[in-house]
Structure formats: structure tokens, C-alpha cells
N, C-alpha and C positions, 0 to 999 in steps of 0.2 A: 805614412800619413801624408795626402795631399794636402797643400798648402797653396796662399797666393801668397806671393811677394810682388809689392812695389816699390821701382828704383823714381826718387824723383831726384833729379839734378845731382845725379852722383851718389845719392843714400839711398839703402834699399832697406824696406820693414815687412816685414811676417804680418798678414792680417789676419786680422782674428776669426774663427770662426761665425762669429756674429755679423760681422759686418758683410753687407748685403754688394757684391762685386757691380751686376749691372748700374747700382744705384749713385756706387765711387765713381762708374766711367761715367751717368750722366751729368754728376757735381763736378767733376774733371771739366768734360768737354764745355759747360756751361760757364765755369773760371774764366777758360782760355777765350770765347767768344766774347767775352765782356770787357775783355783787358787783360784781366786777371784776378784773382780773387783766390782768398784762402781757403782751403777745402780739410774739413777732419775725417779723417778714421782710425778706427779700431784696430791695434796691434798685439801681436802678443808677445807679452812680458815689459810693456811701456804702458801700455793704456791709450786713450784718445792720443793722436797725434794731428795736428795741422801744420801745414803744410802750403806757401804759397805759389799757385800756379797758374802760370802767366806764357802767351805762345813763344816764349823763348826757353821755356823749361822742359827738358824731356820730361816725360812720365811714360813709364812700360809696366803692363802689368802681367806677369806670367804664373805659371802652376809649374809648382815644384815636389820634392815628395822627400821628405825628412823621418826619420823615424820616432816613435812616443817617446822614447826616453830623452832625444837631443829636443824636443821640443817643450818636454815637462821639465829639465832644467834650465830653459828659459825663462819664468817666473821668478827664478833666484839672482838670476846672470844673462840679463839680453843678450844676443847677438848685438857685436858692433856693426855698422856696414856702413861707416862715413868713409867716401873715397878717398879724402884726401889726409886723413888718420893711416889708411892703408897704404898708400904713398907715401907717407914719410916714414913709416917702421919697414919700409923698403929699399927706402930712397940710397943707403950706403952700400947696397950690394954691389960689389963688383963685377964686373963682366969677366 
């Protein structure tokens, strides 16, 4: 199954089907020219999410390709994808 994911400022979310890609980059790039400004989308297994973004914030949006099943137990169990959640359940590995 192809998907998009967006990473903004270290967090990255699974968009939803619904939600319309060219339409997120032109609310995107419109934030960033303005200052900055909060932008929503559709994710799946969250529901709307906003998001503020401002031109110091990365935002990348790429296609990725998951399979039905890792995707329909997301509904139950989102993926996590806070980076700095992922950095600290890492943080004591030793070298």
C-alpha cells in the first residue's frame, strides 16, 4: 500500500487517504510565507492533526509503501514517530 508521510520538526504522520497532497503543500508553503501559520491534516489512526509551520521548521513530504495489515492496525495503535521519544528509548545504548 502506498502512503505519504509527513515529517514536520522531528515528527513524522501517515496521511490519510483523504487528504488532498498538492493542497497540504500549498497550506504549507502559504504558512511559511506569512511567518508562519498553523496548518491541519488528515492522518491515519489520529484524525485531523495541526501542526505549526514556520520557515524555520522542516517539513518533507515523501511516499512510502507499507502493507494492509501494518496499516489497518493502526486504527487501534498509531504509530509513534516523535523524534525525540525515539532518542530517549535509545539514548542508554552503549557503544
Amino acid at each position: 500500500m502506498r502512503l505519504h508521510k509527513v515529517r514536520v520538526d522531528g515528527q513524522e504522520f501517515f496521511l490519510s487517504e483523504v487528504q488532498e497532497i498538492d493542497d497540504l503543500k500549498e497550506l504549507i508553503v502559504a504558512a511559511v510565507r506569512q511567518g508562519g501559520d498553523f496548518v491541519t491534516f488528515h492522518t491515519v489512526g489520529r484524525g485531523p492533526i495541526s501542526v505549526l509551520c514556520t520557515p524555520g521548521i522542516p517539513v518533507r513530504i515523501e511516499v512510502v509503501e507499507r502493507s494492509e495489515a501494518e496499516v489497518d492496525g493502526w486504527s487501534a495503535a498509531p504509530p509513534s514517530f516523535d523524534i525525540d521519544e525515539v532518542l530517549y528509548r535509545f539514548s542508554d545504548w552503549s557503544d
